[in-house]
C-alpha positions in Angstrom: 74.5 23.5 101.6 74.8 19.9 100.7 71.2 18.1 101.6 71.1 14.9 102.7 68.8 13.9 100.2 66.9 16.1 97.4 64.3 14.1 95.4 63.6 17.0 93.2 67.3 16.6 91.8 66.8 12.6 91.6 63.8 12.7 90.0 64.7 15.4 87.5 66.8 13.4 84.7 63.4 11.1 84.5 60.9 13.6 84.6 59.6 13.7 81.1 59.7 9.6 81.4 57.4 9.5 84.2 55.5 12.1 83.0 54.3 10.4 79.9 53.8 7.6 82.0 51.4 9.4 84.6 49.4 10.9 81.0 49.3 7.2 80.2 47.4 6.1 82.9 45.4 9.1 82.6 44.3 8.3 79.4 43.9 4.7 80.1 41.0 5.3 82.2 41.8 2.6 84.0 43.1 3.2 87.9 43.2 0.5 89.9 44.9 -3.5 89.3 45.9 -2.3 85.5 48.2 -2.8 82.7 50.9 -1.0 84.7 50.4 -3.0 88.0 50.6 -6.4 85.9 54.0 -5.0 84.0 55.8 -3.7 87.3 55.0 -7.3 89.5 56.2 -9.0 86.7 59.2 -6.9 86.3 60.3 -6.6 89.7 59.8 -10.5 90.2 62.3 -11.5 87.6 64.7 -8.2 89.1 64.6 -9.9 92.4 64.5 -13.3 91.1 61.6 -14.4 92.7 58.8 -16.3 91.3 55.9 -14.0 92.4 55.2 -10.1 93.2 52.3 -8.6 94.5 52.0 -5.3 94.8 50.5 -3.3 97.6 49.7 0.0 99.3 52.4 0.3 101.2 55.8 -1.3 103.4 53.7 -1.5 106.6 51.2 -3.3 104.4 53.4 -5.5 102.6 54.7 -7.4 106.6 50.9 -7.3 107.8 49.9 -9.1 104.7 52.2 -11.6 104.9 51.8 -12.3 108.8 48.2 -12.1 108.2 48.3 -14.7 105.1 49.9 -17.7 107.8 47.5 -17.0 110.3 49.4 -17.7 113.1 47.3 -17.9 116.6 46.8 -15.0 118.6 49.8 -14.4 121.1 52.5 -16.4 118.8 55.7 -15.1 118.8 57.6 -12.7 116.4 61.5 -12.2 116.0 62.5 -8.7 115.3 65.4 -6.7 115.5 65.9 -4.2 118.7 67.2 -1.5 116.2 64.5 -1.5 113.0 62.1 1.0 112.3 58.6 0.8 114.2 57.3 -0.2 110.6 58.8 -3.4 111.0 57.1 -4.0 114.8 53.5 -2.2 114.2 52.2 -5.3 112.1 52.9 -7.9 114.9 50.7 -5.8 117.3 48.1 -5.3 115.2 47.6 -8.9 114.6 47.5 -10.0 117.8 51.0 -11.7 117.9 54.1 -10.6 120.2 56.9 -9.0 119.2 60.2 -9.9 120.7 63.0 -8.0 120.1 66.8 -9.3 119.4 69.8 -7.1 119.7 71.8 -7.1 116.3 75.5 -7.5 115.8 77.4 -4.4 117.1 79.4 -4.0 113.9 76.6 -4.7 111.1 73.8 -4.0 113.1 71.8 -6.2 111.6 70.1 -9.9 113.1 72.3 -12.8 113.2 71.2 -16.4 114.1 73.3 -15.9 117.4 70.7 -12.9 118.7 68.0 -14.9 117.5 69.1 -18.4 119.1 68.4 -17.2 122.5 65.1 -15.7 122.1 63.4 -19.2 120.9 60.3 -20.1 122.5 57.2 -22.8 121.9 55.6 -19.5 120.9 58.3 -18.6 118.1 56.4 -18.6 115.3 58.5 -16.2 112.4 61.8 -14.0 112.5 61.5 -10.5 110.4 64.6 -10.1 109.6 65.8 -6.2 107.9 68.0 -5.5 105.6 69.0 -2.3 107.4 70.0 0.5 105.2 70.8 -1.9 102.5 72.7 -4.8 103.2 71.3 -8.4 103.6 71.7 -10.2 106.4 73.8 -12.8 107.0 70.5 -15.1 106.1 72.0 -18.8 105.6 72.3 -19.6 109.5 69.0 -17.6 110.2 67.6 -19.9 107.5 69.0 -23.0 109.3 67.6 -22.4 112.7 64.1 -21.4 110.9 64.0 -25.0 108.8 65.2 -26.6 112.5 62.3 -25.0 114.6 59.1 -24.8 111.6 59.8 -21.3 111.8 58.8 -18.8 108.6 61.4 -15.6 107.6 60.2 -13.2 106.6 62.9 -9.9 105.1 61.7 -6.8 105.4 63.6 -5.2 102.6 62.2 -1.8 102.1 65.9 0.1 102.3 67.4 -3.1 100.3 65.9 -3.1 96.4 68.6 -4.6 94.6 70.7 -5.8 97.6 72.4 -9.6 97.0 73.2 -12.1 99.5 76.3 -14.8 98.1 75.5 -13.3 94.5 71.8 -13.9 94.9 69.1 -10.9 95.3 67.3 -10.0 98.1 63.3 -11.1 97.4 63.6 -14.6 96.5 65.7 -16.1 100.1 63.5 -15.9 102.5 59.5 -17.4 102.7 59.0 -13.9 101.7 59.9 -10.1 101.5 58.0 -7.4 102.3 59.3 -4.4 100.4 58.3 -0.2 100.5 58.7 2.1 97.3 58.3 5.0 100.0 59.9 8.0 97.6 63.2 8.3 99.6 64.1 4.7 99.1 66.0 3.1 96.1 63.0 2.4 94.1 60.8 5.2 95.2 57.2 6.0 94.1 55.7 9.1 93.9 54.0 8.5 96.9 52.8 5.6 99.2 53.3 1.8 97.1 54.8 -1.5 98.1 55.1 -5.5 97.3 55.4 -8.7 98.7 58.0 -11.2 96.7 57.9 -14.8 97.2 58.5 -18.2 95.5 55.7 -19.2 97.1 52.2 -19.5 94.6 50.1 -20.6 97.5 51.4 -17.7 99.7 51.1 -15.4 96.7 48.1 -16.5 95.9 46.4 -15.2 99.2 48.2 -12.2 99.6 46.8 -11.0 95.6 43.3 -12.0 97.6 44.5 -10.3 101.0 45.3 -7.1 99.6 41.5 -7.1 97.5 39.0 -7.2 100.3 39.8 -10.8 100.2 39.0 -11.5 97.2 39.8 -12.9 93.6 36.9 -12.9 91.8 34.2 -9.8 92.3 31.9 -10.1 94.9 33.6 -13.1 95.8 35.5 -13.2 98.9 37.3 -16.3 100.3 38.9 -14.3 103.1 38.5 -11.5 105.2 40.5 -9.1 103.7 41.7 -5.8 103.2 42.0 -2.7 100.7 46.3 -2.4 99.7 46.5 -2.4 96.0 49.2 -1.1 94.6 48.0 2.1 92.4 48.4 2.3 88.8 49.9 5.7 88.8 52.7 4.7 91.3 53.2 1.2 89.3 53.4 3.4 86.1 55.9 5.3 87.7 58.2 2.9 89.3 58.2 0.9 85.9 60.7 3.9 84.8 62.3 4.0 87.9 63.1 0.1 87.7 64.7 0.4 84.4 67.7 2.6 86.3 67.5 1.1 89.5 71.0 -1.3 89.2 72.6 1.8 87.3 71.2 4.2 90.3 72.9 1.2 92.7 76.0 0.8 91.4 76.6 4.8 91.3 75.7 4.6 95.5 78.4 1.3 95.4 80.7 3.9 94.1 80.5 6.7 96.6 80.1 4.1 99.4 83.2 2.6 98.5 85.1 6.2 98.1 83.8 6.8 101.7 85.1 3.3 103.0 88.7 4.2 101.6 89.5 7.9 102.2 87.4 8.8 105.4 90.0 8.7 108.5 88.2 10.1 111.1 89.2 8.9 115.0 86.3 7.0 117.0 84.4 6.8 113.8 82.6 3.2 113.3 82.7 3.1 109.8 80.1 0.4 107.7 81.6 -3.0 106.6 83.5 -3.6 103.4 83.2 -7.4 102.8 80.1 -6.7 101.2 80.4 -3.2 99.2 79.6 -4.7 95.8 76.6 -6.1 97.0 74.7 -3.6 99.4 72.3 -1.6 97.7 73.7 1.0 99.9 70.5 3.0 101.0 71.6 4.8 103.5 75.8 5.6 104.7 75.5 4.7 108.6 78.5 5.5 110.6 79.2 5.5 114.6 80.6 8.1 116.8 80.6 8.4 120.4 80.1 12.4 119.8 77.4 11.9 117.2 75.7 15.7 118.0 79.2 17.3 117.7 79.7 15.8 114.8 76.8 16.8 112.4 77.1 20.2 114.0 80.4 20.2 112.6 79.0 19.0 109.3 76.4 21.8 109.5 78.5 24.1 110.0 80.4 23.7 106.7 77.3 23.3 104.8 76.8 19.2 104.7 73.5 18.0 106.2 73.4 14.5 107.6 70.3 12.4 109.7 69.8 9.9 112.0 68.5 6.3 111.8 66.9 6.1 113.9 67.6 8.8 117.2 64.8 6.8 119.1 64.7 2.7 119.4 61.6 1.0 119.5 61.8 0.1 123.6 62.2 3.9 124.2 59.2 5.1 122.2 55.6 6.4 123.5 53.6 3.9 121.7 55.9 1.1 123.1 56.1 2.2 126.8 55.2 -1.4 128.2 59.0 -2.3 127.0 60.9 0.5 128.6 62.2 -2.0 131.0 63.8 -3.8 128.2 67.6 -4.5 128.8 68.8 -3.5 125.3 71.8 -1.8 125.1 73.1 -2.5 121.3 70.1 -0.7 120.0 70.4 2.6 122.9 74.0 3.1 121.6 73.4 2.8 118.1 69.9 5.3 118.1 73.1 7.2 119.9 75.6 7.4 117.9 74.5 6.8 114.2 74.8 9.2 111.9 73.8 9.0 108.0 75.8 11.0 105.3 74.7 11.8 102.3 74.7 9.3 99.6 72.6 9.3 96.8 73.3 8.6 92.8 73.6 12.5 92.0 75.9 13.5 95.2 78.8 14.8 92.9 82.4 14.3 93.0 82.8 17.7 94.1 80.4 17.4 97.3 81.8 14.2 98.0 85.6 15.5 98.6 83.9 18.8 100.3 82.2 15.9 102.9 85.4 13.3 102.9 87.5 16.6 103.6 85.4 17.7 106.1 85.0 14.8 108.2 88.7 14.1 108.2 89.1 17.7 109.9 86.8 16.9 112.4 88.9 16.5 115.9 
């Protein structure tokens, strides 16, 4: 069996790294907002080319702490893509604001200024845009209409560490970027962690308050906050995990790109090329109108694939009140996606067994 993913196996070249580093903090006796914290902001700010990192808790955290820090009024008015993860939506609810969702290009499936246009509204307040499975959106025009319309954009980048838009990383574009170090992701922790770039000081300022019960100095607190700090443990750990990060991406750039060229498979919706060199390449998304066939095909000769995301937002439980929503992009993606292995150790070997495999598949 090939796995989709195996974080033992990714994790392993690094272990005795991020071991010491885990005795480190242990010895430090010092847990929370450390040495390692301070190290890993600064690290990952200058990595993404942004002028501030804060790190916090968690992805989810990381969007509701940067809605929360603008304070928009109750009932304003959130852009978000139909197809995202409900990570990207539960934030908006929480805070009282209104999520409105936008259908993404067919072929990308990501937000473009076009889906966005016709959803403006006095209410409009932000666009979250995502950097779905690891390639930027096409953020100058979204940009445009934002500046146009006193709107702020937000990227949720969580599946995009080390992406670049027109040679410029993702984490310093947008107002800011709310980013997850879940441990599947690029830059995984060994556990929950997350952080908020900006190249805002005044934005960044709040958020380092947000994220500490409000507050800068002890027993001090200038806003009603909340408890997301990044822990020392994880930030001790993804300072290892940093230092490979562009090597770990440009190894996924490879085996994209072998995908791009040798799979010849009918009806398959392969991912876009333009961009290959600068995707961070998270995740291998392709379309098929027989998606269940196909990964029981897969299966079947030992390759295991998934699904991003087999249920869209509209269509889930917890989102019943938009089940009458008219969005058809996002239904025949959460229909037809299906994600191939890709990660930096897949081996040559299990890359020709999948290439071979799909290109028998009739």
């Amino acid at each position: 069996m090939i796995p989709f993913l195996d974080l033992r196996q990714i994790n392993l070249p690094l272990q005795s790294e991020l071991e010491e580093a885990i005795l480190r903090v242990a010895k430090s006796g010092w847990f929370v907002l450390g040495k390692e914290v301070t190290e890993f902001e600064h690290s990952f700010a200058a990595f993404c080319e942004a002028g501030h990192c804060i790190g916090v808790a968690n992805g989810l955290d990381a969007i509701s702490l940067i809605l929360k820090s603008y304070d928009f009024p109750e009932g304003s008015e959130v852009i978000v893509p139909s197809n995202t993860y409900i990570a990207s939506v539960l934030p908006v609810d929480a805070l009282g604001l209104v999520p409105v969702l936008a259908e993404p290009d067919p072929e990308t499936m990501l937000l473009t200024a076009g889906s966005i246009a016709g959803h403006l509204s006095p209410k409009t307040k932000a666009i979250i845009t995502v950097d779905l499975y690891g390639k930027s959106c096409d953020l100058d025009p979204i940009l445009e209409i934002a500046q146009s319309h006193r709107l702020r954009v937000i990227t949720d980048a969580a599946q995009a560490h080390g992406a670049s838009y027109k040679g410029k990383k993702v984490g310093g574009l947008a107002d800011a970027t709310a980013f997850s170090f879940y441990p599947t992701k690029n830059l995984g922790a060994w556990g929950d962690a997350g952080a908020v770039t900006t190249n805002d000081p005044e934005l960044a300022g709040k958020i380092r308050m947000l994220r500490n019960y409000g507050s800068e100095k002890r027993y001090q607190n200038e806003y009603q906050g909340v408890n997301s700090r990044l822990d020392e443990i994880q930030a001790a750990v993804l300072n290892v995990k940093l230092r490979n990060l562009e090597a770990d991406n440009m190894a996924r750039r490879r085996i994209a790109a072998k995908y791009l060229e040798e799979i010849k498979v009918a009806g398959l919706r392969l991912p876009p090329r333009e961009t290959v060199t600068e995707d961070a390449w998270h995740l291998f998304v392709c379309r098929h109108a027989e998606r269940d066939r196909l990964r029981a095909w897969l299966s079947e000769h030992g390759i295991q694939t998934d699904v991003h995301y087999p249920q869209p937002i509209h269509r889930q439980k917890a989102y019943q009140h938009l089940n009458h929503a008219n969005l058809p992009v996002a239904t025949d993606i959460s229909r037809q996606a299906i994600s191939l292995p890709l990660h930096p150790l897949l081996s040559d070997q299990d890359l020709s067994h999948i290439i071979e495999t799909l290109n028998r598949f009739v």
